[in-house]
N, C-alpha and C positions, 0 to 999 in steps of 0.2 A: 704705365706708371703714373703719370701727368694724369690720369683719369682719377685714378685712385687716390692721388693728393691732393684734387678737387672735391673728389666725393669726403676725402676726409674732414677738408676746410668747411665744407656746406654742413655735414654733422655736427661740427663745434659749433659753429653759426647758430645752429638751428640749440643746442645745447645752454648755450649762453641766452638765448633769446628766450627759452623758457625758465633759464633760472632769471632773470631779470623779472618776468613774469610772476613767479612765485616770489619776488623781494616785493612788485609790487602790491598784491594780494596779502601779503602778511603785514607790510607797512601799512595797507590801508584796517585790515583787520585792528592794530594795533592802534591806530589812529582814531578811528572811531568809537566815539564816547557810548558808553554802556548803562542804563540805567535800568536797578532792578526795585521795582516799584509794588505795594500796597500787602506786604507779609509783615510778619512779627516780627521784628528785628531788635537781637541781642546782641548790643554792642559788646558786652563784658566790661566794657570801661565806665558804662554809665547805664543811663537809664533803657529801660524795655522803651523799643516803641513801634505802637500800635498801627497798622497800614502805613507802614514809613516807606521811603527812598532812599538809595543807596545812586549816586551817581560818581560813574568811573572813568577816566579817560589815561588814557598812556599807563595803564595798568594800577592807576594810584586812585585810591577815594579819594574825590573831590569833596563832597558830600555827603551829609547824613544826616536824615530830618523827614517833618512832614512838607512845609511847601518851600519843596526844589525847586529851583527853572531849570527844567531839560531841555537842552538843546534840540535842536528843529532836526537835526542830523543823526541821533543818539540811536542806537536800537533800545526797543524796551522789552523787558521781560516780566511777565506777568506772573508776579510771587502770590495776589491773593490766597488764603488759606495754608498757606506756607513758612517755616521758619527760615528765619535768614542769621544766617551767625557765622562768628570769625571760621578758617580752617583748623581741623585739631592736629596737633603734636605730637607723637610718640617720643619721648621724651628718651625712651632706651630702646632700641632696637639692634640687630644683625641684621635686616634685610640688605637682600643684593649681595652677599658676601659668600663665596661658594664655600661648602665646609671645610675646603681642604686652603682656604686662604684665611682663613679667622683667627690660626693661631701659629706665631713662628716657632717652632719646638725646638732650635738649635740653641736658643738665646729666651733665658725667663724675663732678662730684662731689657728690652728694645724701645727704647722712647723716641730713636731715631725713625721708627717705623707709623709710616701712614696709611690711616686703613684706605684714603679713599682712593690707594692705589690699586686697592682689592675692588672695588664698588662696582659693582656691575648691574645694575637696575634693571635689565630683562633676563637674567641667566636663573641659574636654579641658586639655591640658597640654603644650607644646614644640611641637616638631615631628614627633611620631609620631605613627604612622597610627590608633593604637587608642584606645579613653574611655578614661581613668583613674580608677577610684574604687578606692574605698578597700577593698574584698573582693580587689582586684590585691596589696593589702599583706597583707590580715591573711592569704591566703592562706600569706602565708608568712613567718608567726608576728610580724610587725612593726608594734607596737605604739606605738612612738614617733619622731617623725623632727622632723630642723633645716630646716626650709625656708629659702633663701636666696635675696637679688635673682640677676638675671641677673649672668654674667660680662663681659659687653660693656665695662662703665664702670670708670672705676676705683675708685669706690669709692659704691657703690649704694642703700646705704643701709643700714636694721636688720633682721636676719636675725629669724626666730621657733622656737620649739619648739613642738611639736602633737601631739597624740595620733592615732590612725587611725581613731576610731569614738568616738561621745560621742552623747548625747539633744538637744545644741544646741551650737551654734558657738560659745558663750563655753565652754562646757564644756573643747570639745578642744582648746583655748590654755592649754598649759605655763607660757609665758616668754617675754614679749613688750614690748620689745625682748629677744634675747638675744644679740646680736653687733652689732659696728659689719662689714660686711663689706666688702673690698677684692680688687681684681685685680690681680695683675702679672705682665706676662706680655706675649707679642704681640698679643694678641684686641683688647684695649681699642684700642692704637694701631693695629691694622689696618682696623677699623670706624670707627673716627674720618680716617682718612685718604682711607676711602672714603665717607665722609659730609662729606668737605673741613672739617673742626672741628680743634681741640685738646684735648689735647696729642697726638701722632703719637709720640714719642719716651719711650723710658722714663726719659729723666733731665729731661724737664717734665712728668712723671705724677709721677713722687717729688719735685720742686721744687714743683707744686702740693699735693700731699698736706701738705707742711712749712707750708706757709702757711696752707693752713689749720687744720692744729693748731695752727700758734702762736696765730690767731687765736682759737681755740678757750681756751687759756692764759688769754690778754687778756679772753673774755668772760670766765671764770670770776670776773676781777678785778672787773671793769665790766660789770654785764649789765641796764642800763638800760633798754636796747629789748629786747624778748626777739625770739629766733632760736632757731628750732628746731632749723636743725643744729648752732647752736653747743650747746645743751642737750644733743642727741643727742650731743654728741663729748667733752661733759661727763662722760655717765655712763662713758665708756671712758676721759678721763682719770682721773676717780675711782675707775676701775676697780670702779665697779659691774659693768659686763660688760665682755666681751676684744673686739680684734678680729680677724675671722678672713680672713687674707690668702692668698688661692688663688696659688700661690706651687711652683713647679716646678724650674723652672732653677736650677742652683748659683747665679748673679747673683742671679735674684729672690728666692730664699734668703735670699740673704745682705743683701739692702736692706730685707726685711720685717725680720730681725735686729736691722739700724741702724736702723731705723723705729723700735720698739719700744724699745731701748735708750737713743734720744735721747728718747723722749716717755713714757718708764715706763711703757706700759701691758702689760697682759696679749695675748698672742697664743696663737693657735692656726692653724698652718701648715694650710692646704687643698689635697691632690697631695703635696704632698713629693718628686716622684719622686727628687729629685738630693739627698734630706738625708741620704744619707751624706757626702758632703761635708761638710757641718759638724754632722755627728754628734758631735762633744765637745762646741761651743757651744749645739746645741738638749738638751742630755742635763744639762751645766750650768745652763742656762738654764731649766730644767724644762717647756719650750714641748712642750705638745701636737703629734701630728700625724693628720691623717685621708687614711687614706689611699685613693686612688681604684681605679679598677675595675682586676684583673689578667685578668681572662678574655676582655678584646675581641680580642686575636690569635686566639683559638678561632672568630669569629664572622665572619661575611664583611662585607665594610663595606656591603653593601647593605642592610644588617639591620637598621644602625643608624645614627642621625641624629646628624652631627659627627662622622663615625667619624676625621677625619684632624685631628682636634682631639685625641686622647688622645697623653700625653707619651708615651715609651718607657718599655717594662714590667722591673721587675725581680722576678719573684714571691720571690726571698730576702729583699727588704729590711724586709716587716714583722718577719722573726725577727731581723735585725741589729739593729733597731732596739727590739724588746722585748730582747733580752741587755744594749742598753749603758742599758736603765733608762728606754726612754720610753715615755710613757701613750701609746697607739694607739688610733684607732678606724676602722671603715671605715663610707665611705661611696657610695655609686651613684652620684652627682653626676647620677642621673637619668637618664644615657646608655642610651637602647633602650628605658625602661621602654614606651614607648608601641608600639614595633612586633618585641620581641624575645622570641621563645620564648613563643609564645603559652600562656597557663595558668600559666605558671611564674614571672614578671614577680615576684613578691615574695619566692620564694622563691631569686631568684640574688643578694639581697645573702649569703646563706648558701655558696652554691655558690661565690661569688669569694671570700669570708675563708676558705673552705677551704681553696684550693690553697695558702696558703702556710701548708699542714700538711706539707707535700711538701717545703718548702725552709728548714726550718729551726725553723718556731713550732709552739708545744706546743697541740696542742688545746684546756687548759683556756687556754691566755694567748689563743686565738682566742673562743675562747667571752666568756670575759670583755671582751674589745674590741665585743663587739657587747651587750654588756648593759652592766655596770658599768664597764666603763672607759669608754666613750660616757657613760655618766651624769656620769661624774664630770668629764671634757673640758666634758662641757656644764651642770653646775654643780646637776645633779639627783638628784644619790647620796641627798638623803633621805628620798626619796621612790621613786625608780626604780633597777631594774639588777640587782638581787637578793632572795633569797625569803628575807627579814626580817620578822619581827615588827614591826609600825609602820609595815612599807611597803604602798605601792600595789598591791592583788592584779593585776597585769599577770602574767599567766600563758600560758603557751602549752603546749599536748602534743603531742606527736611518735608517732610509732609506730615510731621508732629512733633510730638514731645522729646526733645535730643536722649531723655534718660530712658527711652521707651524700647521695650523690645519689638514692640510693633512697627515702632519709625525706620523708615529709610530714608539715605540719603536722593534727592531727588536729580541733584546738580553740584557740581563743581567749578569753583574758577579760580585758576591761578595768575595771579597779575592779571586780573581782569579777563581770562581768556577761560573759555570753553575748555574743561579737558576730560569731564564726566558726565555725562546725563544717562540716567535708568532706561 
């Protein structure tokens, strides 16, 4: 017995002594300043610049410029002939969310609910056929994404931000709650009609939503008993965070609009497809939009899961809608990532913000919509989205043109760190 609780004591020993080991290999990892030297480097925040420096320490740019002083201690990385530019956004995603966690069907209205209770970053995801982890993103270059409940309900609960590689699960949580999220549209009342529930119609999905923000009001007044979704519908009337209403049809447009307008809070439209139609009042209104995938008429609908769910496509409309003055971002809404274009799966949020280089929008206003303009939609510009001084080294390099379908991502860094290379 005495043997055996020697042998056990010498195993912890010996346990302990290797995690010490690995705290010190990561401190020093982390400690060690990074400089990635003599590539094209787009800030997004300012000007191109040409065989520049990027110098990193304790995960933050120090630096950004032609004549750096790198430290004598620094590793360097050699970008020659390389692009260097912020991490990109996916602005609207499911990933990580198993299918059968994406939507609570008991309750159309659950604000008390948080998806990144569902988040599962290495598990399967939807309904496609293929794993999802996280090397599907960084492949290509996507270092930060909005995870949101399912579309099913009408209003699903709190949306999250997250990063795509982190040393632990509290790590890769951005902002969390970062959205109240809602649906309008046919999905919600088509499912509910087929589950024999309420509400069926979209004018008792917006008659229920009013009720319950009023009630939400009321708790604000009176909140004796505590409620969590009235709390959760708290921080969006105090417009701590917005919320983001998946919102397509000129109608549903236009009722998230009055939604918003009657309860003041902050919105950000999700699809858009029809807001040119009230393109003066979302451009007045200064409402965000994110907009979804242009490249699924390219793909055969066997390809992809919910293919007869996507609205009708207009690849013009992100450039009409950067000229009359709205912050844009795109997002994948997730659609295929599980069984489309196998190897490429993170690299086609790139390849769909591209095509509408073709019909109207300027490269750099695309670029920017998947770095900083996403940042700023999603209320993380001080930290993400551009290669600043002060900010979060999320770095990506390329081996060309970001809009190219030839270009790969070549490298990855999150907070300064290695988490992808080809």
């Amino acid at each position: 017995m005495m043997i055996k609780i020697m042998a056990f004591k010498q195993q912890l020993i010996n346990l302990l002594r290797i995690g010490f080991l690995f705290f010190i290999i990561f401190h020093t990892l982390i400690a060690q300043p990074l400089a990635i030297k003599g590539g094209r480097i787009i800030t997004i925040s300012g000007s191109v610049i040409e065989k520049g420096t990027i110098l990193i320490d304790g995960g933050i740019i120090r630096d950004v410029g032609l004549d750096i002083e790198i430290p004598k201690d620094a590793e360097i990385i050699d970008a020659r002939g390389q692009i260097i530019m912020p991490g990109l956004i996916d602005a609207m995603t499911y990933y990580g969310i198993d299918s059968k966690d994406l939507n609570e069907s008991i309750k159309p209205i659950s604000p008390e609910l948080r998806i990144i209770e569902s988040y599962y970053p290495f598990g399967k995801f939807g309904d496609g056929s293929g794993e999802i982890k996280a090397k599907d993103l960084l492949s290509g270059g996507i270092t930060t994404i909005y995870i949101a409940p399912g579309d099913a309900t009408i209003l699903g609960g709190q949306g999250a931000i997250v990063q795509t590689a982190a040393f632990s699960f509290d790590e890769m949580i951005v902002k969390a709650p970062a959205a109240i999220d809602m649906t309008f549209g046919s999905k919600p009342g088509k499912i509910n009609r087929e589950e024999n529930r309420t509400p069926v119609t979209k004018m008792a999905a917006i008659s229920q939503l009013r009720e319950t923000l009023i009630k939400a009001q009321e708790y604000q007044k009176n909140n004796k008993v505590r409620d969590l979704g009235m709390e959760a519908l708290g921080q969006l009337l105090e417009k701590k965070i917005p919320a983001r209403i998946q919102a397509n049809s000129p109608g549903d447009i236009r009722s998230a609009i009055n939604l918003a307008n009657e309860f003041k809070f902050d919105l950000i439209i999700d699809g858009g497809a029809s807001s040119d139609t009230y393109i003066n009042e979302i451009a007045k209104g200064n409402i965000p939009i994110i907009l979804g995938p242009v490249s699924h008429p390219y793909i055969s609908g066997e390809e992809i899961p919910d293919y007869l769910e996507y609205p009708s496509i207009d690849e013009g409309l992100a450039g009409r809608l950067e000229k009359a003055g709205i912050n844009i971002a795109f997002g994948s809404f997730s659609y295929g990532l599980g069984s489309l274009a196998k190897g490429i799966t993170g690299k086609w949020l790139l390849i769909d913000a591209a095509i509408s280089t073709g019909y109207g929008m300027s490269e750099q206003a695309v670029l920017r919509s998947l770095t900083l303009g996403a940042a700023e939609i999603l209320g993380i510009e001080d930290k993400f989205g551009s290669l600043e001084k002060g900010k979060q080294a999320d770095i990506i390099l390329l081996d060309g043109d970001p809009l190219s379908i030839r270009t790969w991502v070549q490298k990855v860094y999150i907070s300064g760190r290695l988490v992808y290379s080809k």
